[in-house]
N, C-alpha and C positions, 0 to 999 in steps of 0.2 A: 600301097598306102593312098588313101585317102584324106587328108588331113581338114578339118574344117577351114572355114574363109572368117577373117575377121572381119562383122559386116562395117562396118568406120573404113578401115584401113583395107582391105582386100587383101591380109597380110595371112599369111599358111601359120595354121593353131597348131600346134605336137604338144598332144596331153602324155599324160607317164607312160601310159601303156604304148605309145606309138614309138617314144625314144627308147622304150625296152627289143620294141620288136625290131626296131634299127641295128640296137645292138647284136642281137640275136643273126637278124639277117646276116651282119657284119661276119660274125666267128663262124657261119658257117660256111658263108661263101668263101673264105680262109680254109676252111677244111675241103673245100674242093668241090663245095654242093651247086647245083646251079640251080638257079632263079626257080626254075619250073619245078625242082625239088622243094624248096624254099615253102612256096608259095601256099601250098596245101596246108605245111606247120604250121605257118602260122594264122591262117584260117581256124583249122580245127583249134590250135588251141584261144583261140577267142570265142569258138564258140563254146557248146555245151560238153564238147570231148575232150576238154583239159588237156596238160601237159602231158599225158605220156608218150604220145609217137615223137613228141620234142625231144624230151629226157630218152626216148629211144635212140634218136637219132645221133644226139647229143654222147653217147656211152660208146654209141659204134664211132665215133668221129674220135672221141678219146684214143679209145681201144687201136685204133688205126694210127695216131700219132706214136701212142707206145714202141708199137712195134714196130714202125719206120725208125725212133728212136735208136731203139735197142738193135736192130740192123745198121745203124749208122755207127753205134760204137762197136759191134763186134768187125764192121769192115775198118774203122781206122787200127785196132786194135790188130789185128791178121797185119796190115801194110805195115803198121808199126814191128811187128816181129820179123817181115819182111826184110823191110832196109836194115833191121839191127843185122840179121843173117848175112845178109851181102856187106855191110861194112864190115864185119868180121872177117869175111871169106876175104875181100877184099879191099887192107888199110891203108890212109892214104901213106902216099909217100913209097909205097912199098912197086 
């Protein structure tokens, strides 16, 4: 980013589209992407080649949450029937 200079004040300008592409940066770098990833989307899409390698990237980043998700509930789910099995086999007191 680039931001312009307030000439008065020397104070850094963020127009709409600069806090968008912050935000953007933001949730990708959260999905795992790095910088040198990054950088390209949001070039292209300021320039003439719009959003789709965004919204590309953006589906596969989804798509990868899901199913870490959905691997995260079927392992507590497994350990859950787990310890039920072993308390059973073995209750306290006994």
């Amino acid at each position: 980013m680039r931001p312009r200079r307030d000439r008065r004040t020397g104070y850094r300008v963020y127009d709409a589209h600069d806090v968008r592409d912050v935000l953007l940066v933001h949730q990708l770098r959260r999905g795992g992407h790095l910088l040198a990833q990054i950088a390209p989307l949001i070039t292209q899409d300021r320039s003439a080649c719009g959003v789709a390698p965004l919204e590309s990237t953006l589906r596969g980043w989804r798509d990868r949450l899901s199913a870490r998700g959905r691997a995260m509930l079927a392992g507590a789910a497994e350990l859950d029937a787990y310890l039920r099995d072993r308390a059973a086999a073995d209750p306290p007191g006994a």
